[in-house]
RODREN-126886 format. One record per residue (C-alpha): residue number from 1; x, y, z. Coordinates in pm, 1 decimal. Layout:
<rs>
k/c1/c2/c3
NUM/X/Y/Z
...
</rs>
This chain:
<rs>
k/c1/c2/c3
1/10564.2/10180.6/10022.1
2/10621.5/9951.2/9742.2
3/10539.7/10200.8/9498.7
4/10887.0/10351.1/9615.6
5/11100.6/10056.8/9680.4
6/11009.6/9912.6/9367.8
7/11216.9/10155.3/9177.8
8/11551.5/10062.0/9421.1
9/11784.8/9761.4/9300.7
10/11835.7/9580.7/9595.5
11/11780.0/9174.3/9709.1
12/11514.3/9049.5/9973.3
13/11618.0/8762.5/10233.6
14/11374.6/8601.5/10499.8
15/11410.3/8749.5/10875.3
16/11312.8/8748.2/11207.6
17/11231.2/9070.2/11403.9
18/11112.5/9062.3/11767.0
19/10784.7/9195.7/11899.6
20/10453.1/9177.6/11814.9
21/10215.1/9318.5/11525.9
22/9939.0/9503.3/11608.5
23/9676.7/9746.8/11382.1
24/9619.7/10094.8/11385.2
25/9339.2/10263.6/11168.8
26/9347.9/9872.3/10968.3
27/9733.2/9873.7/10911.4
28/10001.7/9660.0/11088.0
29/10186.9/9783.6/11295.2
30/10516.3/9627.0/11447.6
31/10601.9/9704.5/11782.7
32/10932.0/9637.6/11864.8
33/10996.2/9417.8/12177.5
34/11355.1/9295.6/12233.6
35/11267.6/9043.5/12449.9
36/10906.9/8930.7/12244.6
37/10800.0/8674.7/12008.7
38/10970.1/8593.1/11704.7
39/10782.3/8782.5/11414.3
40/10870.3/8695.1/11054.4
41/10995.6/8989.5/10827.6
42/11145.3/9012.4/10510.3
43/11475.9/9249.2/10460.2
44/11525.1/9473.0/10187.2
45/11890.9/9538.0/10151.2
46/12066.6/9769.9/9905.7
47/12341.9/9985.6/9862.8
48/12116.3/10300.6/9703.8
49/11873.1/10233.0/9992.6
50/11977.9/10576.3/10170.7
51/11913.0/10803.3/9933.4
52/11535.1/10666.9/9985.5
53/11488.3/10728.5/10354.8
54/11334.2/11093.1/10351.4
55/11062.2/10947.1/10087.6
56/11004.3/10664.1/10267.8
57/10988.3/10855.9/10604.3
58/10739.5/11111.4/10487.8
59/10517.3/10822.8/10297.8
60/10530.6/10661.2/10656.7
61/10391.4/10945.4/10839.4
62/10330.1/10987.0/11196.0
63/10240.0/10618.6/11283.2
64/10550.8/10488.5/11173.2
65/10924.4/10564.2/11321.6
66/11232.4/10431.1/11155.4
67/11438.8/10239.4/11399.6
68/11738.1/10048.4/11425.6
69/11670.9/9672.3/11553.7
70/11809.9/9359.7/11595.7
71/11753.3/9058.2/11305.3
72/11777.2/8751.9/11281.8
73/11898.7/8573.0/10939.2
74/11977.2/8244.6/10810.7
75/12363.9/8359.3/10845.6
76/12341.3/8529.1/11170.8
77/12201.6/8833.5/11279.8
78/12198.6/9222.5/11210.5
79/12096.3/9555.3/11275.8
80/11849.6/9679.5/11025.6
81/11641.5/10007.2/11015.7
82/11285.0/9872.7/11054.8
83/10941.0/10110.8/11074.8
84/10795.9/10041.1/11421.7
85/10464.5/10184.5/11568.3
86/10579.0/10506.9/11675.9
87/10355.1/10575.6/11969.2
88/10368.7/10256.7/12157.5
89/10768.4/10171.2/12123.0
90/10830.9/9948.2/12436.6
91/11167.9/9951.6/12420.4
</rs>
């Protein structure tokens, strides 16, 4: 998707997500376990970000859902949309 977040202005900051990566069809794949290992991320934030979602959801596809989770940053943690596997949320 970087060919579409490329065009956003918007900062990038370390993170930790919990779960576990796995691959479908050769791509990575988070799936999103509350309780799992720590898995590093980075976070794209930005205020135009929004107005993205429907492009970035389609470019996704069916593999991918966009979910709110739980993050973990050098100043505390957040709740960040995040693109989990879609068929094997454990959540």
């Amino acid at each position: 998707n970087h060919h579409i977040i490329s065009k956003i202005q918007g900062t990038w900051e370390d993170c930790i997500v919990k779960g576990r990566v796995d691959k479908k069809n050769d791509l990575p794949q988070l799936v999103w376990l509350p309780s799992g290992p720590h898995v590093k991320a980075q976070l794209f934030s930005s205020v135009t970000l929004p107005d993205y979602w429907n492009r970035l959801d389609e470019f996704e596809g069916s593999y991918y859902k966009r979910n709110l989770v739980l993050i973990s940053k050098s100043n505390g943690i957040a709740i960040a949309n995040c693109y989990v596997a879609a068929r094997n949320m454990e959540a």
